[in-house]
N, CA and C atoms of all chains as a GROMACS GRO file, in nm:
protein
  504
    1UNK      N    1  19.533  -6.013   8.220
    1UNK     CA    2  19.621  -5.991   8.336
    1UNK      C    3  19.629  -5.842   8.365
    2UNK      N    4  19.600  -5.803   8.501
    2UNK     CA    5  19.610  -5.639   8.489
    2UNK      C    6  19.731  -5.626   8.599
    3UNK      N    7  19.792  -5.486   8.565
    3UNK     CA    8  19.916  -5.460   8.613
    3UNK      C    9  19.950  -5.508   8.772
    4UNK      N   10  20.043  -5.456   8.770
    4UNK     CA   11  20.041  -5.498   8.971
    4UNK      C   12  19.999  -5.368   8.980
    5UNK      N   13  19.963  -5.379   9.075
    5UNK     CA   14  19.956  -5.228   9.197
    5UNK      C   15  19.931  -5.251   9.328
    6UNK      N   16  19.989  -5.127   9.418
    6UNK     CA   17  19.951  -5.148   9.572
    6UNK      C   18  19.861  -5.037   9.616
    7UNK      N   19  19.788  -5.019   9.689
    7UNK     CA   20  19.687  -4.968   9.730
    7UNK      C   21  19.770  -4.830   9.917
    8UNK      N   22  19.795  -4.721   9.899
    8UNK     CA   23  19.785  -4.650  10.011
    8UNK      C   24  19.729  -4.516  10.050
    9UNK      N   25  19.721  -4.539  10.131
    9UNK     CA   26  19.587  -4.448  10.259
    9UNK      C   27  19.661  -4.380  10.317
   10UNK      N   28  19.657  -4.252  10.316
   10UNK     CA   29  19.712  -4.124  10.386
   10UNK      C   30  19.622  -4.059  10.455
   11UNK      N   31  19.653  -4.035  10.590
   11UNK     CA   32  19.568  -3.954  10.711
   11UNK      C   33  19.636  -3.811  10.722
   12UNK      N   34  19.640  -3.727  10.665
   12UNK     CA   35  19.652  -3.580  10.742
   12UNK      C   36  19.591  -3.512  10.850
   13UNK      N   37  19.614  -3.515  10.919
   13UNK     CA   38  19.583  -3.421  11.049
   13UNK      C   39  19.638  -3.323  11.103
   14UNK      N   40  19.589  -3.239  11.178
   14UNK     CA   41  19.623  -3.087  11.217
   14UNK      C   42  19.729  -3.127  11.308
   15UNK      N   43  19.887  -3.083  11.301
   15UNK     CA   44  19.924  -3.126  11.457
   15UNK      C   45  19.851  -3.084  11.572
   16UNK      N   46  19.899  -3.099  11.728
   16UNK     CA   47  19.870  -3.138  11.816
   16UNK      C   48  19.806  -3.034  11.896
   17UNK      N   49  19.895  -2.902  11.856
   17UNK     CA   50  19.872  -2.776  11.934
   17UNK      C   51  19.803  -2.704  11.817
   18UNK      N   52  19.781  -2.753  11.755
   18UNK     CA   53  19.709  -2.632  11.613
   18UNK      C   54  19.527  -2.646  11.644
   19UNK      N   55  19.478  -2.521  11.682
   19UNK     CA   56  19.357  -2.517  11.628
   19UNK      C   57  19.262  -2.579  11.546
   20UNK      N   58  19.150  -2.679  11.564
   20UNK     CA   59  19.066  -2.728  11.476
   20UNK      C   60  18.916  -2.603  11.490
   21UNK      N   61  18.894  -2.524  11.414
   21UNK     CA   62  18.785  -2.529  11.431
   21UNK      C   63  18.657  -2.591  11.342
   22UNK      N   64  18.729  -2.681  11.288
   22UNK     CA   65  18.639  -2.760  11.137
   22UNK      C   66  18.605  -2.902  11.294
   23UNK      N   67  18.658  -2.970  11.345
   23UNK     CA   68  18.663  -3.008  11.459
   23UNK      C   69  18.549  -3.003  11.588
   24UNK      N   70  18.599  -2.866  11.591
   24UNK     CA   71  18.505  -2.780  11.711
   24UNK      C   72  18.379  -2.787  11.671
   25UNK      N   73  18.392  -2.722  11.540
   25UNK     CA   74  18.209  -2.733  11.501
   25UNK      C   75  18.144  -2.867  11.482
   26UNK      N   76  18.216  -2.983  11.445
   26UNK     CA   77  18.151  -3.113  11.508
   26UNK      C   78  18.077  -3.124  11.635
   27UNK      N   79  18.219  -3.139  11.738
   27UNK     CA   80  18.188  -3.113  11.837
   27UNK      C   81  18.081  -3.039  11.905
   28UNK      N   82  18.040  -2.936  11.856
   28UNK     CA   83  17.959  -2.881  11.897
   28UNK      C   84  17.835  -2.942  11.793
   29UNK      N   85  17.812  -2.946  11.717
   29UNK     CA   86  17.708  -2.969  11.658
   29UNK      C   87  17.649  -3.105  11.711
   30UNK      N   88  17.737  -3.196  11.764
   30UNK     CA   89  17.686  -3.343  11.791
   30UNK      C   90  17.634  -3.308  11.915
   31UNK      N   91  17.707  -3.214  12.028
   31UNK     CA   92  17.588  -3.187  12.132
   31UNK      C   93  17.468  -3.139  12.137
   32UNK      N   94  17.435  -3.011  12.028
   32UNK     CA   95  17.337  -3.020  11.977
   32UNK      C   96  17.241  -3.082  11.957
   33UNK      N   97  17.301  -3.226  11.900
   33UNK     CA   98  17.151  -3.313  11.817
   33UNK      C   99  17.189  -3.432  11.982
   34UNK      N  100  17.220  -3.444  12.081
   34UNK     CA  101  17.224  -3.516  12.179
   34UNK      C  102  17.290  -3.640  12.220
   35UNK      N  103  17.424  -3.591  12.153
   35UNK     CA  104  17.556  -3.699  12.202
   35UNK      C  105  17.618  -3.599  12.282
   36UNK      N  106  17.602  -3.636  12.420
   36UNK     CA  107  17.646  -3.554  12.484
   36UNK      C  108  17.790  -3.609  12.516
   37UNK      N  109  17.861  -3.741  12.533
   37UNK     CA  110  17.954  -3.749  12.560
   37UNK      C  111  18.098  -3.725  12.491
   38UNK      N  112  18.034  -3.675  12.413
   38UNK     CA  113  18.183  -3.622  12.315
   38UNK      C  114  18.284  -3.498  12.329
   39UNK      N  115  18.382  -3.592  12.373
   39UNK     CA  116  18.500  -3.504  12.464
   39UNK      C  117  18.578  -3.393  12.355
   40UNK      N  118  18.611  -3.440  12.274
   40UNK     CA  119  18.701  -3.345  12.154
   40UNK      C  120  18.684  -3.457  12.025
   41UNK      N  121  18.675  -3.370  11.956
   41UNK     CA  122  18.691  -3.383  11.786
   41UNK      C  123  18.822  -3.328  11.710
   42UNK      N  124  18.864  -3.378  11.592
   42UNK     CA  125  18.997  -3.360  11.507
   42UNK      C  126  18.911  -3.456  11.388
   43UNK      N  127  18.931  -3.318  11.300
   43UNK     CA  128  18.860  -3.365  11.191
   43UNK      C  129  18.983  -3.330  11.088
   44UNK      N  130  19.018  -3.481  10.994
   44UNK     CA  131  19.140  -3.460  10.873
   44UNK      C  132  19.097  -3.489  10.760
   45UNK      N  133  19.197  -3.515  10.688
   45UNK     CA  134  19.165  -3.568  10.559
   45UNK      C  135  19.244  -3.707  10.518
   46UNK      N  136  19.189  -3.766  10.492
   46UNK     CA  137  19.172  -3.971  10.436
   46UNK      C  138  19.206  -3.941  10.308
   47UNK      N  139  19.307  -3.973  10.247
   47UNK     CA  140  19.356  -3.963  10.078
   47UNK      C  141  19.404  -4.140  10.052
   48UNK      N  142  19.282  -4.197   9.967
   48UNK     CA  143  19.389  -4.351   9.916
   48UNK      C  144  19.399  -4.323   9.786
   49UNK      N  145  19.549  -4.360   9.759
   49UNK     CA  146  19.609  -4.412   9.607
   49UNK      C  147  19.601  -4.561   9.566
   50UNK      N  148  19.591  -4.523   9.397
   50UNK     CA  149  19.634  -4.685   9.363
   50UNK      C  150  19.749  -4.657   9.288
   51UNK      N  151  19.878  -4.712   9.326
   51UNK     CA  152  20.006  -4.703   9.288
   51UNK      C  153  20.041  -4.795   9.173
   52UNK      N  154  20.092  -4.736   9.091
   52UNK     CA  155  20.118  -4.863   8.938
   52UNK      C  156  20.292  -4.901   9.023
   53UNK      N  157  20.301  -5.024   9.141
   53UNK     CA  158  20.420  -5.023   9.181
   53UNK      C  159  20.401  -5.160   9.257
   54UNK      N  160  20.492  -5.225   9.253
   54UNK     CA  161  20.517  -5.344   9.316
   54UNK      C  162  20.644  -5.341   9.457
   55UNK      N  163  20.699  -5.279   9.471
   55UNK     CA  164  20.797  -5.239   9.570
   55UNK      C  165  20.747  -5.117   9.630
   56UNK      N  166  20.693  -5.234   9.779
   56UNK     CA  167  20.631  -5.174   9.938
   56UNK      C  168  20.702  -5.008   9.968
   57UNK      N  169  20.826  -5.069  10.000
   57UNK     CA  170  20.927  -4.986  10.034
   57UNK      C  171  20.923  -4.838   9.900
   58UNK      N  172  20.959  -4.904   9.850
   58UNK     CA  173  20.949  -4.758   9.708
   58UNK      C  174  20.843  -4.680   9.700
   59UNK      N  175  20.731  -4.750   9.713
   59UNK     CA  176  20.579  -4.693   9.741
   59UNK      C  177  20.554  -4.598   9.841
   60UNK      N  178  20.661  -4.645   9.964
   60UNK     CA  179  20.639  -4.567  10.080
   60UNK      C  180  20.701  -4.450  10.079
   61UNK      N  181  20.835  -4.488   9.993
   61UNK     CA  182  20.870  -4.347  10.014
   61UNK      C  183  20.829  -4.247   9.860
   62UNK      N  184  20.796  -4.281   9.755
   62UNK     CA  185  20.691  -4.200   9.692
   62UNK      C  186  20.593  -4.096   9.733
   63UNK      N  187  20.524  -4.200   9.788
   63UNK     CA  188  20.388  -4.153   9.887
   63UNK      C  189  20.431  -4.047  10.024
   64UNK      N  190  20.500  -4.056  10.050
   64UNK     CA  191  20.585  -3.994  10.150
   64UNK      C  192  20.645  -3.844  10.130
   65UNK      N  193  20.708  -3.842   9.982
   65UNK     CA  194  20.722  -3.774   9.901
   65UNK      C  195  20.663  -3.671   9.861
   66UNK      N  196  20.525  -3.753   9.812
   66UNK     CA  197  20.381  -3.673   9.778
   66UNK      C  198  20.329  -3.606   9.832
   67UNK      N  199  20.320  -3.647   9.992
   67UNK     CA  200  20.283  -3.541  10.102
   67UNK      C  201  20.352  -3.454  10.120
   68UNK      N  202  20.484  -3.417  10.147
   68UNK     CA  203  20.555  -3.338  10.139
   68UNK      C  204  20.576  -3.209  10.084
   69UNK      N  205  20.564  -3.259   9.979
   69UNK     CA  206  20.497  -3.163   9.833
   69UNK      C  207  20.395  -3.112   9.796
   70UNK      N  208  20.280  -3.213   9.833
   70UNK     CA  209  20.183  -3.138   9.778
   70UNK      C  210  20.053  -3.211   9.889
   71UNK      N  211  20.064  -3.318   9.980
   71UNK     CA  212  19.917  -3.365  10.022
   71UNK      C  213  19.934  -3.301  10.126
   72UNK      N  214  19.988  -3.265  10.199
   72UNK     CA  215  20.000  -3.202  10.381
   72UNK      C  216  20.029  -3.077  10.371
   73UNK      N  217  20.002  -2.980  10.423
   73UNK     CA  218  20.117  -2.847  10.462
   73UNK      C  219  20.212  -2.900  10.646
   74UNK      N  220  20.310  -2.949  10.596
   74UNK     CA  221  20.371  -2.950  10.729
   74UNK      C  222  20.419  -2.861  10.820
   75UNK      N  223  20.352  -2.773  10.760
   75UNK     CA  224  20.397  -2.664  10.848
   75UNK      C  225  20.259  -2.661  11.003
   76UNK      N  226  20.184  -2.717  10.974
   76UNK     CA  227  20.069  -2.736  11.051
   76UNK      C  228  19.969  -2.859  11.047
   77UNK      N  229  20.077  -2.975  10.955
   77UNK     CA  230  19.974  -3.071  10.974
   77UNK      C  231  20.064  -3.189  10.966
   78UNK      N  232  20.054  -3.305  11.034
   78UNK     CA  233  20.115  -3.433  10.986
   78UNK      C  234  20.058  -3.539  10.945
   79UNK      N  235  20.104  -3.628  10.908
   79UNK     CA  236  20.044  -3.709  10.799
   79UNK      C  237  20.079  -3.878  10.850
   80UNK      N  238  20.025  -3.999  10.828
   80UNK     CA  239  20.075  -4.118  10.824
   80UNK      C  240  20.003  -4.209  10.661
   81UNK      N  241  20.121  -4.290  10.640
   81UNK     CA  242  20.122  -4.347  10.542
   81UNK      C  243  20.128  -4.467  10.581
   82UNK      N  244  20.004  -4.555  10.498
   82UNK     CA  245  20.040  -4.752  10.521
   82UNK      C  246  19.973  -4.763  10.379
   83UNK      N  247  20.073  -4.836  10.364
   83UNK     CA  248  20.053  -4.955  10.232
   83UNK      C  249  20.011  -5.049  10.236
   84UNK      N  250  19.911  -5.081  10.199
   84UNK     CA  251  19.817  -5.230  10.160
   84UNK      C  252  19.812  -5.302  10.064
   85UNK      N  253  19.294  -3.905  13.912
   85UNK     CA  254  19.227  -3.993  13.784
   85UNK      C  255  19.148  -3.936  13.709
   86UNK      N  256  19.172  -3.986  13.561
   86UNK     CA  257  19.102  -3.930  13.438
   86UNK      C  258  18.967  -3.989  13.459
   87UNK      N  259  18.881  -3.955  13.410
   87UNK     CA  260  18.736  -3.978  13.365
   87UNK      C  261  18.785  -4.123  13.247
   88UNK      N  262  18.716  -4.236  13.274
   88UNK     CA  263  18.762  -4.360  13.147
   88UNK      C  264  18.690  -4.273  13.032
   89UNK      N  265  18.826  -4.308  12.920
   89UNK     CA  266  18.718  -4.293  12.754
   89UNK      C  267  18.754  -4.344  12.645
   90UNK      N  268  18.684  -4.366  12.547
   90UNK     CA  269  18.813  -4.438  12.426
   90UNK      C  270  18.838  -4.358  12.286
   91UNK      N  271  18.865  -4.370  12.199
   91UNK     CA  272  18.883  -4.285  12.136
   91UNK      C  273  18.798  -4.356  11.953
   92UNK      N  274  18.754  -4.279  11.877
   92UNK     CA  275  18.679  -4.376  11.778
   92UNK      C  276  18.721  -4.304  11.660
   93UNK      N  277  18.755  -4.375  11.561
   93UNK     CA  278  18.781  -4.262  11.456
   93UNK      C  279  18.680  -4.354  11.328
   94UNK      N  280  18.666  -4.276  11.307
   94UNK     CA  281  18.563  -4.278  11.179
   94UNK      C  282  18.594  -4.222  11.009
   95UNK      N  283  18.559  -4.334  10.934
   95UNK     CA  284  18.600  -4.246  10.772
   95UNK      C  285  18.481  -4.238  10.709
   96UNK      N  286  18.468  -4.139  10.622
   96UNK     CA  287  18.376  -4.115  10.520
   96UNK      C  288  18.451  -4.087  10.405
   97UNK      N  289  18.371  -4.155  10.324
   97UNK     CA  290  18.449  -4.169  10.176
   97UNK      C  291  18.292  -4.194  10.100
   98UNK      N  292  18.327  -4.116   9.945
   98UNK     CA  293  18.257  -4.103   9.864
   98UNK      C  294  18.246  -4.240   9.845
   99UNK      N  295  18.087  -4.313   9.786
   99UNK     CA  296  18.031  -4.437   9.745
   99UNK      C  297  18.154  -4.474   9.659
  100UNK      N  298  18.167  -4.624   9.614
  100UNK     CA  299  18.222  -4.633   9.473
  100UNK      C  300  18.214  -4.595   9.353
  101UNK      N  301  18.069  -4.543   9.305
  101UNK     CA  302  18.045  -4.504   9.175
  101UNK      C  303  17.998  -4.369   9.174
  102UNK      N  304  18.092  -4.270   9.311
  102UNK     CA  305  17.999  -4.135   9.310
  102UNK      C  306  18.117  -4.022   9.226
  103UNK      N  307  18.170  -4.010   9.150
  103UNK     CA  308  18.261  -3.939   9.070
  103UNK      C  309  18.300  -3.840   9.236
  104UNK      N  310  18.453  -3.850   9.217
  104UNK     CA  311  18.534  -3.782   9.316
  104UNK      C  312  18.646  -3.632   9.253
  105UNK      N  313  18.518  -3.516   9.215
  105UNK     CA  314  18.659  -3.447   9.173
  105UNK      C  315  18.782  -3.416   9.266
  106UNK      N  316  18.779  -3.392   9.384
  106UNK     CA  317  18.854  -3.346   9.464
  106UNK      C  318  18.960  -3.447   9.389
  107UNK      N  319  18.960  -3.540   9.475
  107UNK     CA  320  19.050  -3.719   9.409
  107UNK      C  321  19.115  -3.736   9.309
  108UNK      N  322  19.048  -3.699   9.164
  108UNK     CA  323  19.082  -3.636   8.992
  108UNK      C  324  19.187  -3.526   9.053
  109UNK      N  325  19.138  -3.403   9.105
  109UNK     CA  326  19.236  -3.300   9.096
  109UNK      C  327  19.384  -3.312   9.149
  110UNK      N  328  19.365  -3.437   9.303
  110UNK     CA  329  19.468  -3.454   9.294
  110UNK      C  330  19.554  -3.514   9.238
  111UNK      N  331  19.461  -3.588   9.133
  111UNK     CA  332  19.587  -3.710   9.105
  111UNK      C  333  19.641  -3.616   9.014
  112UNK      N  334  19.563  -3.553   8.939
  112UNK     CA  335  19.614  -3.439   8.844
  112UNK      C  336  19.696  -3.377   8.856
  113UNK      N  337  19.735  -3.312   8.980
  113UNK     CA  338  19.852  -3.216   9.072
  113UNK      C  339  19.990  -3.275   9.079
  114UNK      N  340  19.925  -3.460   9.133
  114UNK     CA  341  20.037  -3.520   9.154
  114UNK      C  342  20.119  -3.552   8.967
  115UNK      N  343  20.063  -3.557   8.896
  115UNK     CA  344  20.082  -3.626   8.781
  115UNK      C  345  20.195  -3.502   8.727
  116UNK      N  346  20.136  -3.372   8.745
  116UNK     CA  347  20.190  -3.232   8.713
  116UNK      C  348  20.311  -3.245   8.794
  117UNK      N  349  20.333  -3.271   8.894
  117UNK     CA  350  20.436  -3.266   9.011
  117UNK      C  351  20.549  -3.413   8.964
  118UNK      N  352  20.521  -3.450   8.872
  118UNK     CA  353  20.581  -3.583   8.853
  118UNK      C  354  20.570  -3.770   8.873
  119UNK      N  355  20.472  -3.725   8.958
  119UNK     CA  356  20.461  -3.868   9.014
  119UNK      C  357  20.395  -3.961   8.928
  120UNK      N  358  20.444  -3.994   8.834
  120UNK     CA  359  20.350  -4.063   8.703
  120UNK      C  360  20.320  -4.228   8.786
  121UNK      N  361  20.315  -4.269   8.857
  121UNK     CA  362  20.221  -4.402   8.856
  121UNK      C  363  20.120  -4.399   8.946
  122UNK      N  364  20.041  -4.310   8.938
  122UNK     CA  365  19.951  -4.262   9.017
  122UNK      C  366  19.820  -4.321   8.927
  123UNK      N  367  19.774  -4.458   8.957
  123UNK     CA  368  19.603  -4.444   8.903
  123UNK      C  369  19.552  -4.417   8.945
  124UNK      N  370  19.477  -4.394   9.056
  124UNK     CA  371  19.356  -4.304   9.084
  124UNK      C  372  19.354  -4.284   9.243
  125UNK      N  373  19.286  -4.196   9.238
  125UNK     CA  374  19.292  -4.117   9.428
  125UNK      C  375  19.117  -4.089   9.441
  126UNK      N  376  19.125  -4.111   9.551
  126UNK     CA  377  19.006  -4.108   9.638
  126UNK      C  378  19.051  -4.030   9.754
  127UNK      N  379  18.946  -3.932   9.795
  127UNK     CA  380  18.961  -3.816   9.867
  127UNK      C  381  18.844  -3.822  10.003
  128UNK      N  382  18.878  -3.824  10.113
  128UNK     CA  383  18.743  -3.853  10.195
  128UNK      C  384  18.802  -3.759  10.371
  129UNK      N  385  18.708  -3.810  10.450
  129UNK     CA  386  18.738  -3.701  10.563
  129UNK      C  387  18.807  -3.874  10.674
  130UNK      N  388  18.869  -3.802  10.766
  130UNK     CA  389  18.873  -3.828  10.876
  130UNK      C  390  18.860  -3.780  11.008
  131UNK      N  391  18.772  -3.840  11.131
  131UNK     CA  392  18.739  -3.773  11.211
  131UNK      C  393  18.759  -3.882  11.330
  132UNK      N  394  18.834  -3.820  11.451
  132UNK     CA  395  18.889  -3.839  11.519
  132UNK      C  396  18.761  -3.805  11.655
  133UNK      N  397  18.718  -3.912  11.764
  133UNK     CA  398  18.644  -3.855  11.847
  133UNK      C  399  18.732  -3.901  12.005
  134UNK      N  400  18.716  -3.816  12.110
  134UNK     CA  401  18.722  -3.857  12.232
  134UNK      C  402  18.557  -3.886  12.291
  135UNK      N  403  18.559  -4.009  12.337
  135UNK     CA  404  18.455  -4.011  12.411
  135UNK      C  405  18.415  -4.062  12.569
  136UNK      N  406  18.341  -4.027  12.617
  136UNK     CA  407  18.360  -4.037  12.804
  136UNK      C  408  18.242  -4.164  12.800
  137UNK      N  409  18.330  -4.267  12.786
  137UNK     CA  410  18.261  -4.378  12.737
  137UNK      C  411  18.314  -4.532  12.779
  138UNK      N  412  18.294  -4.595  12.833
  138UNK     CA  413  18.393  -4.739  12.869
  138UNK      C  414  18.322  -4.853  12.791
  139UNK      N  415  18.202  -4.877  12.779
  139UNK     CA  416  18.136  -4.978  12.704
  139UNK      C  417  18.183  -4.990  12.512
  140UNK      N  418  18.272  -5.052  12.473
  140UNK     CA  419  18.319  -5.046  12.340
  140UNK      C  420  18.200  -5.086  12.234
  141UNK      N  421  18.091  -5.162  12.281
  141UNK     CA  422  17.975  -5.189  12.212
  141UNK      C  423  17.899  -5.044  12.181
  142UNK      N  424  17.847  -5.047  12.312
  142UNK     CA  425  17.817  -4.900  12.322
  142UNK      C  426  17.786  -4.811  12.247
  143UNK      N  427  17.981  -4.798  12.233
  143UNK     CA  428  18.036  -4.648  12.191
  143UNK      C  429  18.034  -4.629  12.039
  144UNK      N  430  18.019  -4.769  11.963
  144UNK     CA  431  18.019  -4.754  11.824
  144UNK      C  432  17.909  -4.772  11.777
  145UNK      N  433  17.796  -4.838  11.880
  145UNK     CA  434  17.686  -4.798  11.778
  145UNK      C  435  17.607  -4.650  11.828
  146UNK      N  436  17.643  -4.562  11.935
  146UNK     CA  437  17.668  -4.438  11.960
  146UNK      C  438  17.723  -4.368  11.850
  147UNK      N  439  17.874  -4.355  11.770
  147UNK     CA  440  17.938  -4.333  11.682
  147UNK      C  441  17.850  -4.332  11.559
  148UNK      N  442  17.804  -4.501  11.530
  148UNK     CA  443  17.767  -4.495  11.413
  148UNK      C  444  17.602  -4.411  11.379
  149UNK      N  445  17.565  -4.370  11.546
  149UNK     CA  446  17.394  -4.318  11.490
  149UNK      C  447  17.461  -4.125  11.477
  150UNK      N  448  17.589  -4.138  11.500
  150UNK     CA  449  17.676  -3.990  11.496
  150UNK      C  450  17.627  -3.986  11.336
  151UNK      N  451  17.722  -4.104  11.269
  151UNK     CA  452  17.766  -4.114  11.152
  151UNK      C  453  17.651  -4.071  11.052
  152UNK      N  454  17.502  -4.165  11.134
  152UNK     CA  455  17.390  -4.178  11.004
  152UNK      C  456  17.327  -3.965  11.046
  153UNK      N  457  17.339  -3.973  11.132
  153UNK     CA  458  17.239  -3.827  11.152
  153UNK      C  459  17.364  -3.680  11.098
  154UNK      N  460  17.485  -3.724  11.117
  154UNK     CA  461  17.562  -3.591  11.085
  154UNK      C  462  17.693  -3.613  11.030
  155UNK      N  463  17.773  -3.694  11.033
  155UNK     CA  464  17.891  -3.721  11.003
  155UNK      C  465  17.884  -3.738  10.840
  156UNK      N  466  17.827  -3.785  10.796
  156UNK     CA  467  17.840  -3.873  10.677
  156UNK      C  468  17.683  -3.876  10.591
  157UNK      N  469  17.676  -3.796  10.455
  157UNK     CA  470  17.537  -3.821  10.392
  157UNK      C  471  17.539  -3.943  10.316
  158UNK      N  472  17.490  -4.065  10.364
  158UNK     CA  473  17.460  -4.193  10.331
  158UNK      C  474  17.410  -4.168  10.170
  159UNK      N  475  17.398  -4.088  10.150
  159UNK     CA  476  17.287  -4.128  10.006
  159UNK      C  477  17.413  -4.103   9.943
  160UNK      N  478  17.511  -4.059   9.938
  160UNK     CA  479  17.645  -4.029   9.862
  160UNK      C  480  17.756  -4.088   9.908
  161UNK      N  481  17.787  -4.116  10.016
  161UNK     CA  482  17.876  -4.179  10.093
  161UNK      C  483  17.875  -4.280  10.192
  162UNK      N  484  18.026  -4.322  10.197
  162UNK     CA  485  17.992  -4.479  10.318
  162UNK      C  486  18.108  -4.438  10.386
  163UNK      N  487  18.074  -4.488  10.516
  163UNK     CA  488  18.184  -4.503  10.680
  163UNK      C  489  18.207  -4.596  10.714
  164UNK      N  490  18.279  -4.576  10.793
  164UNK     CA  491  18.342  -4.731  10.870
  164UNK      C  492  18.394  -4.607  10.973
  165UNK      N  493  18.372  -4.753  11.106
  165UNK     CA  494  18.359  -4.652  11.245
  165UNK      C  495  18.516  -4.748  11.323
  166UNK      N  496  18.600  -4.735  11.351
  166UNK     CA  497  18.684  -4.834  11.466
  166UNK      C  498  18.713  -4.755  11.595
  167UNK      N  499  18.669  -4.840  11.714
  167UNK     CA  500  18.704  -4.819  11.853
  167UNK      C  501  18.829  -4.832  11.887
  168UNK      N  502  18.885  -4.749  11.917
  168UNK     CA  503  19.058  -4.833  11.986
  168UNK      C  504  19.042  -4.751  12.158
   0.00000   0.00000   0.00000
C-alpha cells in the first residue's frame, strides 16, 4: 500500500506589465525559422509537486505558501496553483 | 476590430527518467524552508503564445512543428501543446 498523495502544478509567470525578454527572444526566433504568425510570447516556469497529503484544501494552501516564499518573486511575477 | 487569434500554451518538461536537478534543488529549498511533505518536484518551462490564427486544427499542429524544431529538445524532453 503506498501513502496517499496529491499531485500540484504551479505556473509562474511574469505579471502583465513586466518585461519578457526570455519571451521576446522566442518570439523572435520562431520568425526566424518561419512561423510567422506569432503575435507575442510569455515564457514561465511549470513546477509539479507530489505532496505526502490527503486534504485538497491544506495542499492548496501549503503550496500557496511555497510560492510565496520561495517559488515566485511576487514582486514581478504571479503564480496559479491546481491540485490534482 | 481585432485581427481573430487564439492563444496556445505549451509545456516542456524533462522525460520521466531524465534526472531533474533544478526539481532536487527545489525540493531541497523547500524541505530547508520547512515544508516536509514534499516528495518530489519536477521543474519545466511554460510558454504562452498569441497567434493570428482562427483554424484550432491548424494552430496546434503549427505549435507543435514550433515545439519539435525549437521549443522543446525531444531527445530529453516531452510537451503537450493546448489551444484555448
Amino acid at each position: 500500500m503506498t501513502a496517499p498523495s496529491l499531485k500540484a502544478r504551479v505556473h509562474v509567470m511574469l505579471k502583465d506589465g513586466v518585461l519578457d525578454p526570455q519571451g521576446e527572444a522566442v518570439r523572435h526566433a520562431l520568425g526566424t525559422l518561419g512561423f510567422g504568425g506569432v503575435e507575442a510570447v510569455r515564457q514561465g516556469k511549470v513546477i509539479e509537486l507530489d505532496l505526502a497529503a490527503t486534504d485538497r484544501a491544506a495542499a492548496e494552501a501549503e503550496v500557496r505558501a511555497m510560492c510565496e516564499k520561495l517559488l515566485a518573486n511576487t514582486v514581478i511575477e504571479k503564480y496559479t496553483v491546481e491540485i490534482a
